[in-house]
PDBQT receptor file of N, H, CA, C and O in Angstrom, charges set to zero:
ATOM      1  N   UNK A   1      42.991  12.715  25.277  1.00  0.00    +0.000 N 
ATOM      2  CA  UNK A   1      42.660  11.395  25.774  1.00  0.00    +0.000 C 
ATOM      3  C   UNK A   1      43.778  10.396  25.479  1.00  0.00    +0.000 C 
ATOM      4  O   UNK A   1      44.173   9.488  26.211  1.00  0.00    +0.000 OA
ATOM      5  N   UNK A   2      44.187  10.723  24.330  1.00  0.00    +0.000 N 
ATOM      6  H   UNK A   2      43.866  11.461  23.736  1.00  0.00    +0.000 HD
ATOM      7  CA  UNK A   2      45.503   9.199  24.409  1.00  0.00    +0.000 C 
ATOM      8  C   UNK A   2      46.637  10.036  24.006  1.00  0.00    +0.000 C 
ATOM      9  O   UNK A   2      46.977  10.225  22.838  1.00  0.00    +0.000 OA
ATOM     10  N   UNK A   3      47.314  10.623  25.258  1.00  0.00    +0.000 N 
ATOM     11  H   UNK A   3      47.037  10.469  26.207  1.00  0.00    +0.000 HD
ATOM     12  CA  UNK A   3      48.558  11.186  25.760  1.00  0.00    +0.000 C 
ATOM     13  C   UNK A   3      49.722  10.438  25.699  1.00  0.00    +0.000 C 
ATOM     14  O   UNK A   3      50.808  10.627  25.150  1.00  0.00    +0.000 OA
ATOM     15  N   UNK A   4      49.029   9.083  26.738  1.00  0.00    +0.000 N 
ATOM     16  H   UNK A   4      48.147   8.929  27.184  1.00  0.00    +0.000 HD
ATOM     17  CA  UNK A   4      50.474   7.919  26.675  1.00  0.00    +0.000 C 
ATOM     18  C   UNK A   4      50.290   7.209  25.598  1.00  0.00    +0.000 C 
ATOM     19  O   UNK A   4      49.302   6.897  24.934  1.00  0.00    +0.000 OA
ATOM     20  N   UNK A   5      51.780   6.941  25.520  1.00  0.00    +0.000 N 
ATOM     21  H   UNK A   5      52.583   7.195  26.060  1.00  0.00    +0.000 HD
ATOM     22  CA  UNK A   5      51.701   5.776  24.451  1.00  0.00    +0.000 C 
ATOM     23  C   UNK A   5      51.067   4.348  24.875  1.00  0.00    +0.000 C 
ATOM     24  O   UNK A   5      50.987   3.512  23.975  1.00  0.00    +0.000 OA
ATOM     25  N   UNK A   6      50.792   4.135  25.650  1.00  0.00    +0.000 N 
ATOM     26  H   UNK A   6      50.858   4.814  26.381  1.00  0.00    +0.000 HD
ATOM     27  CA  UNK A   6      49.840   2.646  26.163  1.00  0.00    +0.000 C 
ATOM     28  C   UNK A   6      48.832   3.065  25.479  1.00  0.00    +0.000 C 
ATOM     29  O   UNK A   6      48.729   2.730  24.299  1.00  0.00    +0.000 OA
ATOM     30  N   UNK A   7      47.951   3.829  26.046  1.00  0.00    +0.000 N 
ATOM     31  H   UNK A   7      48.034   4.101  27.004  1.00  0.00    +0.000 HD
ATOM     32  CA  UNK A   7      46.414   3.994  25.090  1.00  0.00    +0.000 C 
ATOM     33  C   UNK A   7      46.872   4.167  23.669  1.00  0.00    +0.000 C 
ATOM     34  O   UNK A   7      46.648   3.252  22.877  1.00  0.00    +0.000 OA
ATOM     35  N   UNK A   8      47.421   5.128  23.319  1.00  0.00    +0.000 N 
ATOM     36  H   UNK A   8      47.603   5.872  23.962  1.00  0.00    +0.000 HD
ATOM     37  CA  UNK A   8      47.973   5.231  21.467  1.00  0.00    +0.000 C 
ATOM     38  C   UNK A   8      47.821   3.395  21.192  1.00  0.00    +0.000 C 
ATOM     39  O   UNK A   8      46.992   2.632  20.697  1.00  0.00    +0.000 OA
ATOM     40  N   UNK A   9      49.256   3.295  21.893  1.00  0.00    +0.000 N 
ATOM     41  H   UNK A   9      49.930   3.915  22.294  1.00  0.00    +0.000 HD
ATOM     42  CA  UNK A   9      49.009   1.400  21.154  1.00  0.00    +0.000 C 
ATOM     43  C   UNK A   9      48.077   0.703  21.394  1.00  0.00    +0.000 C 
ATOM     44  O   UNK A   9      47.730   0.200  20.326  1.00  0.00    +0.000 OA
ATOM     45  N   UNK A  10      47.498   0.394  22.132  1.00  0.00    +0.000 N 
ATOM     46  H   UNK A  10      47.780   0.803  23.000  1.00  0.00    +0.000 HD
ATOM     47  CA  UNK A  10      45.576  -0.052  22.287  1.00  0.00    +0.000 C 
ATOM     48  C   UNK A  10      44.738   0.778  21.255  1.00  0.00    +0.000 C 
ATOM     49  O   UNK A  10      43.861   0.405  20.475  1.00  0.00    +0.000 OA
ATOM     50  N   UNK A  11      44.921   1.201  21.334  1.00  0.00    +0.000 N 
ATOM     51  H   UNK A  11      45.634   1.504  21.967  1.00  0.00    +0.000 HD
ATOM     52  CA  UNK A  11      44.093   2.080  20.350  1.00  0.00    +0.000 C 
ATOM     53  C   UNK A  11      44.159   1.980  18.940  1.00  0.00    +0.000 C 
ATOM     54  O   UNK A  11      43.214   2.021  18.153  1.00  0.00    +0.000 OA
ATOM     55  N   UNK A  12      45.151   1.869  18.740  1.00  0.00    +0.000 N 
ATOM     56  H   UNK A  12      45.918   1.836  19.380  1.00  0.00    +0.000 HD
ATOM     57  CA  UNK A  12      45.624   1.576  17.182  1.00  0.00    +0.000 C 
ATOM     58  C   UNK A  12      45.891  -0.234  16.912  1.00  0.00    +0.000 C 
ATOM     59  O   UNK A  12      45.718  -0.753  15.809  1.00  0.00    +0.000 OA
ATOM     60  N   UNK A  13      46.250  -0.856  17.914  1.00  0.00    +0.000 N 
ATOM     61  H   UNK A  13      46.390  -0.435  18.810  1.00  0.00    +0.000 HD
ATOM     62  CA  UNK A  13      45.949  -2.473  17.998  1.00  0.00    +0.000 C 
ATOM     63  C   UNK A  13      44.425  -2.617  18.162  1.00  0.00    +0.000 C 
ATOM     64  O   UNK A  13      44.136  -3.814  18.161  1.00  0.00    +0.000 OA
ATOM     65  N   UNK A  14      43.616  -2.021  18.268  1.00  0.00    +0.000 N 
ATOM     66  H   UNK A  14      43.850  -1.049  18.268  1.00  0.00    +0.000 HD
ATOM     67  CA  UNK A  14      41.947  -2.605  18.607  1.00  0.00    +0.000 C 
ATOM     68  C   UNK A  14      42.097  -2.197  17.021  1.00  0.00    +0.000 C 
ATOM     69  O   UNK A  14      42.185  -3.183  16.289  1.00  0.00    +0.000 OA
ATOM     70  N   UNK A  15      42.150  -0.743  16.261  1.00  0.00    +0.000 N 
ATOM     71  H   UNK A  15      42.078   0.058  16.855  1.00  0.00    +0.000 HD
ATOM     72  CA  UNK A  15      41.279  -0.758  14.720  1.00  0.00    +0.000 C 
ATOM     73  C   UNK A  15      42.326  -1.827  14.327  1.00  0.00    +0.000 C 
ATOM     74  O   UNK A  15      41.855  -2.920  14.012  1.00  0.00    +0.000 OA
ATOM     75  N   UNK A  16      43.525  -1.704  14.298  1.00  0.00    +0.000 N 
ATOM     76  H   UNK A  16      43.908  -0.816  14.554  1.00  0.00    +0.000 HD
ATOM     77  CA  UNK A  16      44.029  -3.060  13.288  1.00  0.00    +0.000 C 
ATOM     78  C   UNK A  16      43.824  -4.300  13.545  1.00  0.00    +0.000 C 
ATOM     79  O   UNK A  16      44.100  -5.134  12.683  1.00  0.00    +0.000 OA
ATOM     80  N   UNK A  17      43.344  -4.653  14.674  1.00  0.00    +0.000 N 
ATOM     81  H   UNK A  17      43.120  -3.976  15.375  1.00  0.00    +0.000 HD
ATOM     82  CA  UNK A  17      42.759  -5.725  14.444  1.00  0.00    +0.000 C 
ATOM     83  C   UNK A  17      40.927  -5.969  14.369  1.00  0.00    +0.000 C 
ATOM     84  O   UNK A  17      40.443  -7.076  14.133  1.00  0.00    +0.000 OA
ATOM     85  N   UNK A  18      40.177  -4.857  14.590  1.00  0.00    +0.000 N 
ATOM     86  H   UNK A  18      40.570  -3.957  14.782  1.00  0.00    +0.000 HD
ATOM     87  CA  UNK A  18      38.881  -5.010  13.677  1.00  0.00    +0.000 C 
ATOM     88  C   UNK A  18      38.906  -5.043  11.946  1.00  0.00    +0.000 C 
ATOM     89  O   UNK A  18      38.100  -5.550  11.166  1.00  0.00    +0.000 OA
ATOM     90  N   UNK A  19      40.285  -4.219  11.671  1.00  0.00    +0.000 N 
ATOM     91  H   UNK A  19      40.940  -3.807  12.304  1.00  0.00    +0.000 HD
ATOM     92  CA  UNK A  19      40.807  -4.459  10.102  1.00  0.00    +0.000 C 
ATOM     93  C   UNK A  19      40.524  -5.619   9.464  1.00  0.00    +0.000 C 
ATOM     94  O   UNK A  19      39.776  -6.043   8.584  1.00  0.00    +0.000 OA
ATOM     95  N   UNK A  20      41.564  -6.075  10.371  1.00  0.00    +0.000 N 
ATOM     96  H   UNK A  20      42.172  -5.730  11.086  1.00  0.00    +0.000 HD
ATOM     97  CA  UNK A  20      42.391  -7.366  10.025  1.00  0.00    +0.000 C 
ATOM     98  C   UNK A  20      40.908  -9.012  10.242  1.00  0.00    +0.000 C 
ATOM     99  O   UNK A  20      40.863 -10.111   9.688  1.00  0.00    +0.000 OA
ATOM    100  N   UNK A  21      39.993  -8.363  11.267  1.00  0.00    +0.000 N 
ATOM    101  H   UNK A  21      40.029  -7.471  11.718  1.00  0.00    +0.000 HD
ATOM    102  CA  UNK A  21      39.084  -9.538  11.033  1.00  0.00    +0.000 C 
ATOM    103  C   UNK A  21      38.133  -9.078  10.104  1.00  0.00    +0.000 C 
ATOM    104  O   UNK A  21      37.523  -9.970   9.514  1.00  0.00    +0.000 OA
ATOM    105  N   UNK A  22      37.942  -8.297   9.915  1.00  0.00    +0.000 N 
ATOM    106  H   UNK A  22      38.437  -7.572  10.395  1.00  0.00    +0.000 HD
ATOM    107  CA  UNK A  22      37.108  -7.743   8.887  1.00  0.00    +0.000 C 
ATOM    108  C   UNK A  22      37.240  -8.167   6.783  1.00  0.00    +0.000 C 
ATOM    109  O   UNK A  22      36.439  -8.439   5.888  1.00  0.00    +0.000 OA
ATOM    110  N   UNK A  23      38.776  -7.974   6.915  1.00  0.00    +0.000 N 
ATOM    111  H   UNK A  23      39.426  -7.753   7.642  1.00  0.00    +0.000 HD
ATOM    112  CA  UNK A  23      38.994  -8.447   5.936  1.00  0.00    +0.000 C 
ATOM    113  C   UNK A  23      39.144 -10.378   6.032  1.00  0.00    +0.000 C 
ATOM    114  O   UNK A  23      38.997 -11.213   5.140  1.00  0.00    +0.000 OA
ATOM    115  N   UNK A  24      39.445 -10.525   7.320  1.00  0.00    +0.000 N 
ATOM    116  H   UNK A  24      39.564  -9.846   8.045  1.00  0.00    +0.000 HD
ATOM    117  CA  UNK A  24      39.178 -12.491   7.058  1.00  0.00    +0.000 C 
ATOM    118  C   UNK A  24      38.181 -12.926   6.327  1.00  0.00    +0.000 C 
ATOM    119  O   UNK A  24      38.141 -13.698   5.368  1.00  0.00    +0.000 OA
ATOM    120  N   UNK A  25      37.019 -12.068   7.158  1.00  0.00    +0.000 N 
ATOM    121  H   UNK A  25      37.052 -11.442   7.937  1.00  0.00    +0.000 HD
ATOM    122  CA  UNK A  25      35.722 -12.541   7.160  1.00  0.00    +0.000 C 
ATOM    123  C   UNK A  25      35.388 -12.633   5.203  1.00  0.00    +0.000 C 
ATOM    124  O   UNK A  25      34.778 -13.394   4.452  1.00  0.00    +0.000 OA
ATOM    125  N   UNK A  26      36.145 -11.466   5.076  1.00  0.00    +0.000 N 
ATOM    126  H   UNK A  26      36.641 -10.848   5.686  1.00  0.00    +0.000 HD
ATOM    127  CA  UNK A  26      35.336 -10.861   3.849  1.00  0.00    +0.000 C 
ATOM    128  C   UNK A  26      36.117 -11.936   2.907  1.00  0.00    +0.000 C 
ATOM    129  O   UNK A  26      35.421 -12.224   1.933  1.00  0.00    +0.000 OA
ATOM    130  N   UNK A  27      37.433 -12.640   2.929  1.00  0.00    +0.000 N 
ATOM    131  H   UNK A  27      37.998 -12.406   3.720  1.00  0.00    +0.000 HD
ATOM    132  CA  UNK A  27      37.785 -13.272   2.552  1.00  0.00    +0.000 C 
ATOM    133  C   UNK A  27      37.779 -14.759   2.308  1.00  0.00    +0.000 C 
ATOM    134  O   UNK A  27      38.405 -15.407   1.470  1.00  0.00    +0.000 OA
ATOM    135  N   UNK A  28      36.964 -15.132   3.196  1.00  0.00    +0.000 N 
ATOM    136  H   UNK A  28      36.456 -14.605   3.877  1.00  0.00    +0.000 HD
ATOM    137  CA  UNK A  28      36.843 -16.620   3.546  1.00  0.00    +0.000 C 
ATOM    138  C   UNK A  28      35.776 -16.895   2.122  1.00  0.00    +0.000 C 
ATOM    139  O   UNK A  28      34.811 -16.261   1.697  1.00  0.00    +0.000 OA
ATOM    140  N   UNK A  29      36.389 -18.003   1.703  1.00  0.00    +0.000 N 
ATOM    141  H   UNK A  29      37.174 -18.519   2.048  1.00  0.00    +0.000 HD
ATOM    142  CA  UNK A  29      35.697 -18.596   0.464  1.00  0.00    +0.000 C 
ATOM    143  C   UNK A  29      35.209 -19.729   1.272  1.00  0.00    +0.000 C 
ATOM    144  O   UNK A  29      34.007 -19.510   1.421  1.00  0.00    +0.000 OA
ATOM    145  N   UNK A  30      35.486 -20.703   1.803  1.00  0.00    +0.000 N 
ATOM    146  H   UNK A  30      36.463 -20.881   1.682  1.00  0.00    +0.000 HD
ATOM    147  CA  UNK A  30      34.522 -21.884   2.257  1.00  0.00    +0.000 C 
ATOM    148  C   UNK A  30      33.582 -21.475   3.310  1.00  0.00    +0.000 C 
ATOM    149  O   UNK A  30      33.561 -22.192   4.311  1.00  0.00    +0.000 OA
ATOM    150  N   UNK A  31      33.210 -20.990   3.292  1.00  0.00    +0.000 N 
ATOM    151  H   UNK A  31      33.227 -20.407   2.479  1.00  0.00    +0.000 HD
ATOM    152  CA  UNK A  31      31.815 -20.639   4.523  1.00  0.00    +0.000 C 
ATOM    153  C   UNK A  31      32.336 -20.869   5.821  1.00  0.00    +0.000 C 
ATOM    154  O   UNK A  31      31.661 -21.390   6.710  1.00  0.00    +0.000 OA
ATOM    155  N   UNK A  32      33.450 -20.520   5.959  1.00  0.00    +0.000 N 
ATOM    156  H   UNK A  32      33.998 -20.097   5.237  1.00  0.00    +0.000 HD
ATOM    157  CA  UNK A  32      33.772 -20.992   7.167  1.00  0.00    +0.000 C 
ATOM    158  C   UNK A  32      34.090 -19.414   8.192  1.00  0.00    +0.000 C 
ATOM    159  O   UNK A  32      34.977 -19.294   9.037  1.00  0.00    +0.000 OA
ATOM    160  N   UNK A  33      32.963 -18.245   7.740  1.00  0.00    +0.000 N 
ATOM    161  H   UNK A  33      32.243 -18.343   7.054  1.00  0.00    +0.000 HD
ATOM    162  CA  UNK A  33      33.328 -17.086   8.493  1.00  0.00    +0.000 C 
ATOM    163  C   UNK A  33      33.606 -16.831   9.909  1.00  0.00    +0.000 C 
ATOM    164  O   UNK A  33      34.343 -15.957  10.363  1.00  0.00    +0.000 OA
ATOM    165  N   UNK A  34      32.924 -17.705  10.546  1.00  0.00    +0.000 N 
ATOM    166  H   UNK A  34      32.325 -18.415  10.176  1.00  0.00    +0.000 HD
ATOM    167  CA  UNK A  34      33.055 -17.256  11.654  1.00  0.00    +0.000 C 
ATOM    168  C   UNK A  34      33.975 -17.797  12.346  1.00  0.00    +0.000 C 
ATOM    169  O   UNK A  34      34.430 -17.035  13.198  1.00  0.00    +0.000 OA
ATOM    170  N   UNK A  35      34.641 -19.289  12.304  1.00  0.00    +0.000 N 
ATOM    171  H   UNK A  35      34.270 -19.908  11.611  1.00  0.00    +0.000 HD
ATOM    172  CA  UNK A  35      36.013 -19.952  12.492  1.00  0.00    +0.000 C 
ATOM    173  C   UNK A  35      37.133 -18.826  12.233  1.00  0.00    +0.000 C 
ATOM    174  O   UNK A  35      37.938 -18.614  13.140  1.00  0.00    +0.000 OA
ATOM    175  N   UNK A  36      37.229 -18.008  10.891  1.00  0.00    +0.000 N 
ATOM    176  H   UNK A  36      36.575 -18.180  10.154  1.00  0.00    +0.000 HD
ATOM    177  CA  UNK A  36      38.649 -17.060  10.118  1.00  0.00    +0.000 C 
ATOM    178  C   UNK A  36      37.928 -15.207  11.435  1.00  0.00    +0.000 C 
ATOM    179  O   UNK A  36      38.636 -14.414  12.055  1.00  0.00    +0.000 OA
ATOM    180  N   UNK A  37      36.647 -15.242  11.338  1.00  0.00    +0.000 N 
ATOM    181  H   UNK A  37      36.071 -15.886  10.835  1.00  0.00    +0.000 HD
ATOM    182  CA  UNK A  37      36.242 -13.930  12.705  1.00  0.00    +0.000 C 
ATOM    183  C   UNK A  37      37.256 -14.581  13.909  1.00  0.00    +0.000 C 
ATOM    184  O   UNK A  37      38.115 -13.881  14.446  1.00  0.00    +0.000 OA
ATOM    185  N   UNK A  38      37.151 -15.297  14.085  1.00  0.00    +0.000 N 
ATOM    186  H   UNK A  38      36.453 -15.866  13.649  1.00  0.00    +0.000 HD
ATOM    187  CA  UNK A  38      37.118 -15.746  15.908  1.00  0.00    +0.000 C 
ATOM    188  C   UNK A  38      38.780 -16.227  16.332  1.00  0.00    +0.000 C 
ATOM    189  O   UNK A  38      39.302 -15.989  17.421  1.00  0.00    +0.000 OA
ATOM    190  N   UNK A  39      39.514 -17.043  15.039  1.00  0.00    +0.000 N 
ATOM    191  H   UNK A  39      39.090 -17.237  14.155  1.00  0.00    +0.000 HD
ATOM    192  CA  UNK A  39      41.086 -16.709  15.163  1.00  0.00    +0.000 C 
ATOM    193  C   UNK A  39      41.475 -15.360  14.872  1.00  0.00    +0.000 C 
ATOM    194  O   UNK A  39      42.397 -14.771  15.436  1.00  0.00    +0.000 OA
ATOM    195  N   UNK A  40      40.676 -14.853  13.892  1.00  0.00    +0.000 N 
ATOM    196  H   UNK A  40      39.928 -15.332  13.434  1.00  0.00    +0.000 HD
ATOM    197  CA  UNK A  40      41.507 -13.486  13.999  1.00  0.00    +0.000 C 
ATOM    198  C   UNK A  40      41.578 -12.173  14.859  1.00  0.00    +0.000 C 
ATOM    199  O   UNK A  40      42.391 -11.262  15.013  1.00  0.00    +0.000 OA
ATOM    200  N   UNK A  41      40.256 -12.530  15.379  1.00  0.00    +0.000 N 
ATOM    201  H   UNK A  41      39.595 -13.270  15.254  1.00  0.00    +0.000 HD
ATOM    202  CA  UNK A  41      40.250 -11.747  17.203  1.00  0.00    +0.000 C 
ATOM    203  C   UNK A  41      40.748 -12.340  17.844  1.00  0.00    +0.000 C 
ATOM    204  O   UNK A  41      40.878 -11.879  18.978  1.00  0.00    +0.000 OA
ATOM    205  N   UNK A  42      41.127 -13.212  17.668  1.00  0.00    +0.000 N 
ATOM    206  H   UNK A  42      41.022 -13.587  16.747  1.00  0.00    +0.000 HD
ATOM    207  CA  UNK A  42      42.037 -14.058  19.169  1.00  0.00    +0.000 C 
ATOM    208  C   UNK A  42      43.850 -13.494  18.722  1.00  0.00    +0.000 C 
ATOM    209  O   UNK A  42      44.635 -12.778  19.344  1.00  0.00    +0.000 OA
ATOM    210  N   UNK A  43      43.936 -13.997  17.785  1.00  0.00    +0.000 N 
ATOM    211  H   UNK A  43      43.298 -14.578  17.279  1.00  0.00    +0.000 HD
ATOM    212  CA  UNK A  43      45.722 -13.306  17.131  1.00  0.00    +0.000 C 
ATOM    213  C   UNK A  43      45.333 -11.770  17.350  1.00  0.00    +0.000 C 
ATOM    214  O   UNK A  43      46.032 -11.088  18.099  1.00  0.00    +0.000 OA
ATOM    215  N   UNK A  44      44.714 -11.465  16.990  1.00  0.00    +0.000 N 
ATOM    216  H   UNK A  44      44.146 -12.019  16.382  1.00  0.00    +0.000 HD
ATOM    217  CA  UNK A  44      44.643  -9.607  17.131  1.00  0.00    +0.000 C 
ATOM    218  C   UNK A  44      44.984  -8.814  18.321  1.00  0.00    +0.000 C 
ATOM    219  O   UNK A  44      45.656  -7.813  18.569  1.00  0.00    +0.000 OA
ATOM    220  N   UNK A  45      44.050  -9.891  19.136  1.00  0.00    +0.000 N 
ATOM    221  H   UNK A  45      43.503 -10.704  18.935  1.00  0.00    +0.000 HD
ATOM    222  CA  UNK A  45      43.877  -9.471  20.818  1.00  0.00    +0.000 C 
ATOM    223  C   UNK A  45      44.783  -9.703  21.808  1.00  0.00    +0.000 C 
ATOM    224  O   UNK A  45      44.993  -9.123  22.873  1.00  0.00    +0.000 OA
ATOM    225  N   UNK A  46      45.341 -10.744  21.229  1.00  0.00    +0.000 N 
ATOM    226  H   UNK A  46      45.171 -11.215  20.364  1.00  0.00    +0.000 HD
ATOM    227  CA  UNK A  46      46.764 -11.424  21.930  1.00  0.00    +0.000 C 
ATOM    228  C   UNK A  46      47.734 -10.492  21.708  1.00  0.00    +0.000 C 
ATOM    229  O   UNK A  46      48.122  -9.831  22.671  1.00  0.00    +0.000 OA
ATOM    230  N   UNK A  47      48.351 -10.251  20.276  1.00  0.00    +0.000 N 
ATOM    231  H   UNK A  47      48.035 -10.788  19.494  1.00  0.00    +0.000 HD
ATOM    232  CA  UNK A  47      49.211  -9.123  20.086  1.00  0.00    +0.000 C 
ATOM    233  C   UNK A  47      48.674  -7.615  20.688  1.00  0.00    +0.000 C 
ATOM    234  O   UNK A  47      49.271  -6.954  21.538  1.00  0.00    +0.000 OA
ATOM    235  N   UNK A  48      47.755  -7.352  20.212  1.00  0.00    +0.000 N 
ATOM    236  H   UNK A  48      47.270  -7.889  19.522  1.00  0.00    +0.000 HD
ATOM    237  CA  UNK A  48      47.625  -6.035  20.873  1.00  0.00    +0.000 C 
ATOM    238  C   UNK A  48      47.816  -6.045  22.428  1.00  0.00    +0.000 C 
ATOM    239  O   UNK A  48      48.239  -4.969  22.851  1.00  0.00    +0.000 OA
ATOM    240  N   UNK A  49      47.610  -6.983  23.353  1.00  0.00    +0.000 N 
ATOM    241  H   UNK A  49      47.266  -7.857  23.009  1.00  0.00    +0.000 HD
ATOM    242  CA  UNK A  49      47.775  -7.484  24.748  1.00  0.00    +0.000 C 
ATOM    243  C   UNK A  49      49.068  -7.107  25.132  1.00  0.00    +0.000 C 
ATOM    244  O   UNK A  49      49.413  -6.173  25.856  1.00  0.00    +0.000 OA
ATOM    245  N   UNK A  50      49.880  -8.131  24.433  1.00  0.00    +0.000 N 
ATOM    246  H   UNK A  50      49.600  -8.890  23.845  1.00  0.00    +0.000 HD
ATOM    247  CA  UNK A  50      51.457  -8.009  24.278  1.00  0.00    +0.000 C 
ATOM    248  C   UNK A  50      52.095  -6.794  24.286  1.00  0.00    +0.000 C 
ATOM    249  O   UNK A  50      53.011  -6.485  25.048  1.00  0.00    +0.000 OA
ATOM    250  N   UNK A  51      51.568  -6.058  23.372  1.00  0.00    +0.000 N 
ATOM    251  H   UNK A  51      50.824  -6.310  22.753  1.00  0.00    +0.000 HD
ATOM    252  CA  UNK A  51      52.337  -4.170  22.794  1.00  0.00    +0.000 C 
ATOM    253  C   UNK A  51      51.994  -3.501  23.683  1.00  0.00    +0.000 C 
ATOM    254  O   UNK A  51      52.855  -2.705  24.057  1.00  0.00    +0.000 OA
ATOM    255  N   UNK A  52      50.748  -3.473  24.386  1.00  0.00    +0.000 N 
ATOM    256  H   UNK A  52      50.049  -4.120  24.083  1.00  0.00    +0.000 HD
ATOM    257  CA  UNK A  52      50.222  -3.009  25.084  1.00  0.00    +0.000 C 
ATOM    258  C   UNK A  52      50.704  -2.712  26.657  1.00  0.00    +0.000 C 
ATOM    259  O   UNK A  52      50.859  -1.702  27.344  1.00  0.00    +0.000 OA
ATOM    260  N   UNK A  53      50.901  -4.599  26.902  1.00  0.00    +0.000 N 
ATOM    261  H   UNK A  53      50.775  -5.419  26.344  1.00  0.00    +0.000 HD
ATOM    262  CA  UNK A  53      51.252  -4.876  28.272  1.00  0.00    +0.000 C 
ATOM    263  C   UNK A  53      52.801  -4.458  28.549  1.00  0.00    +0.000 C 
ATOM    264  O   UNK A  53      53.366  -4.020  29.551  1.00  0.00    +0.000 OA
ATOM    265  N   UNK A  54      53.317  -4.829  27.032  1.00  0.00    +0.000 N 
ATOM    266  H   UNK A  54      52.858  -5.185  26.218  1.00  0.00    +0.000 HD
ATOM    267  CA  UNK A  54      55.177  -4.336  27.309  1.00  0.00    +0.000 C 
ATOM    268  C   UNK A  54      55.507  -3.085  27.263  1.00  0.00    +0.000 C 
ATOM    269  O   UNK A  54      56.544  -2.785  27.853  1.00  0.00    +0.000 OA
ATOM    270  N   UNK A  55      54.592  -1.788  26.426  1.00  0.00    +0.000 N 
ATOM    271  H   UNK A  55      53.749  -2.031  25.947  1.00  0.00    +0.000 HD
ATOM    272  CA  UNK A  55      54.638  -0.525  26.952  1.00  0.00    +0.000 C 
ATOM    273  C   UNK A  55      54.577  -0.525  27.874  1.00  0.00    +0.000 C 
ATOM    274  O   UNK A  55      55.569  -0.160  28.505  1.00  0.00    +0.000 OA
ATOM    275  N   UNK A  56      53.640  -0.842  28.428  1.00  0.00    +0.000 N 
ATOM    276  H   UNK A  56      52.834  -1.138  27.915  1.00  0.00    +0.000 HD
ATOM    277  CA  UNK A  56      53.266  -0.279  29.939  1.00  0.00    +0.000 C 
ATOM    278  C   UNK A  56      54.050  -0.759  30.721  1.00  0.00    +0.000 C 
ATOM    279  O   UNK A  56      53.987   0.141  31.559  1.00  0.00    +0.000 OA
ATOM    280  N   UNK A  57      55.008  -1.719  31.285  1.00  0.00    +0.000 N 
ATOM    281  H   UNK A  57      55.059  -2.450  30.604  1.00  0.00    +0.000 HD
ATOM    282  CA  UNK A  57      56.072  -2.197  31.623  1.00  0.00    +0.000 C 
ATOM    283  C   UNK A  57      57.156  -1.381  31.374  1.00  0.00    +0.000 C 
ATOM    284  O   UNK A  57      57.988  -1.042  32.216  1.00  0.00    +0.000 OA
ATOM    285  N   UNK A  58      57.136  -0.996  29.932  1.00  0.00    +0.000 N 
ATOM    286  H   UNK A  58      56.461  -1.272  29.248  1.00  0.00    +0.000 HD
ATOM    287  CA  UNK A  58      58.453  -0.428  30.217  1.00  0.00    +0.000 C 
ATOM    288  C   UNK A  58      58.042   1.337  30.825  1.00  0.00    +0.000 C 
ATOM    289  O   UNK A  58      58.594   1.973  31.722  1.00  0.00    +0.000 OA
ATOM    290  N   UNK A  59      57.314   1.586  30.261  1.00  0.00    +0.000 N 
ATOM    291  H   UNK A  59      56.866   1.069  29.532  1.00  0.00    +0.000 HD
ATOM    292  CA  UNK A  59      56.651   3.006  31.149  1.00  0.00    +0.000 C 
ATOM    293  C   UNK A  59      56.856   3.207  32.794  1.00  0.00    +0.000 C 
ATOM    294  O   UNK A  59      57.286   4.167  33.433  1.00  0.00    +0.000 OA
ATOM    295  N   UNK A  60      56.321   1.768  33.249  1.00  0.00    +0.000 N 
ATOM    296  H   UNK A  60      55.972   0.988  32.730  1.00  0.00    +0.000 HD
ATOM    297  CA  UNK A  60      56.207   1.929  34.756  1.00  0.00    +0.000 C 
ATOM    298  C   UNK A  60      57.618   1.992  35.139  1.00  0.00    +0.000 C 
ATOM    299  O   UNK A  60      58.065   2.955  35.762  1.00  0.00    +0.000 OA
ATOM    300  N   UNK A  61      58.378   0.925  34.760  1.00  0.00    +0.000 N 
ATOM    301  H   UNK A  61      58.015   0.142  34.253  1.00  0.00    +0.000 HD
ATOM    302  CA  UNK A  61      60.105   0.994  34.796  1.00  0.00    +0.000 C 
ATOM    303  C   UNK A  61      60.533   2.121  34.991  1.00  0.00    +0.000 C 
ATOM    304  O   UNK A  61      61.017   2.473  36.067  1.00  0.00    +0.000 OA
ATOM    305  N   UNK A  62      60.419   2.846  33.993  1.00  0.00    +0.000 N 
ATOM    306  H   UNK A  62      60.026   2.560  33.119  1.00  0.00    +0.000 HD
ATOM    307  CA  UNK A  62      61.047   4.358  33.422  1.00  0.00    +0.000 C 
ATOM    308  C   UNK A  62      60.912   5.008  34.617  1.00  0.00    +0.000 C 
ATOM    309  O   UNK A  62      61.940   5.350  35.202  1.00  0.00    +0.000 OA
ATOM    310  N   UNK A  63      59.562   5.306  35.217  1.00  0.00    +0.000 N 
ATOM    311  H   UNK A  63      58.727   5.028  34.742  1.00  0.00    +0.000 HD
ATOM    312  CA  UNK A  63      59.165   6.196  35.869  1.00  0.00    +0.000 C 
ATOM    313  C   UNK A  63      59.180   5.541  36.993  1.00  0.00    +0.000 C 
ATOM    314  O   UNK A  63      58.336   6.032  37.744  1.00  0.00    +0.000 OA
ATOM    315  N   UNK A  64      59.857   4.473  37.579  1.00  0.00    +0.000 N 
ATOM    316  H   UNK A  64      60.542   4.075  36.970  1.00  0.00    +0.000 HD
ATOM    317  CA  UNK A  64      60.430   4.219  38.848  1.00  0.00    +0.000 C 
ATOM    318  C   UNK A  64      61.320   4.915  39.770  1.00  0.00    +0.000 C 
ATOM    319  O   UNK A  64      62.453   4.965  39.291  1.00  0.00    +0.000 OA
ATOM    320  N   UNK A  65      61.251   5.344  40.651  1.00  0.00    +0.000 N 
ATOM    321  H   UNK A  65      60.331   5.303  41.040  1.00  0.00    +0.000 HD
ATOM    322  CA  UNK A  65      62.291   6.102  41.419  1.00  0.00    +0.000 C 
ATOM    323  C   UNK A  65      63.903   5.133  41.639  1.00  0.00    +0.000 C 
ATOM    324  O   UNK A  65      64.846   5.634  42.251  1.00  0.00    +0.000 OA
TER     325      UNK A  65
């Protein structure tokens, strides 16, 4: 199932960033969890977007005639 590297990097950008909000959450001392959840799916999702979208760019490139 994840042959190309596009899915590999989606794939591995979605757990690091359920990680990465997971530990916000768990971190937030002022009660403010769900503000430190909701930037850190947004930074997560954005980058993983990015890695994602520029593999695949350069993939399609490659394999241009």
């Amino acid at each position: 199932m994840l042959k190309s590297r596009v899915r590999k990097n989606l794939a591995a950008g979605l757990v690091i960033t359920a990680v990465i909000a997971a530990l916000s959450v768990a971190l937030a001392d002022d009660g403010s969890e769900v503000a430190e959840l909701r930037k850190s799916l947004i930074i997560g999702l954005l980058v993983t977007g990015a890695v994602t979208g520029g593999t695949w760019l350069l993939q399609r490139r490659r394999s241009a005639p």
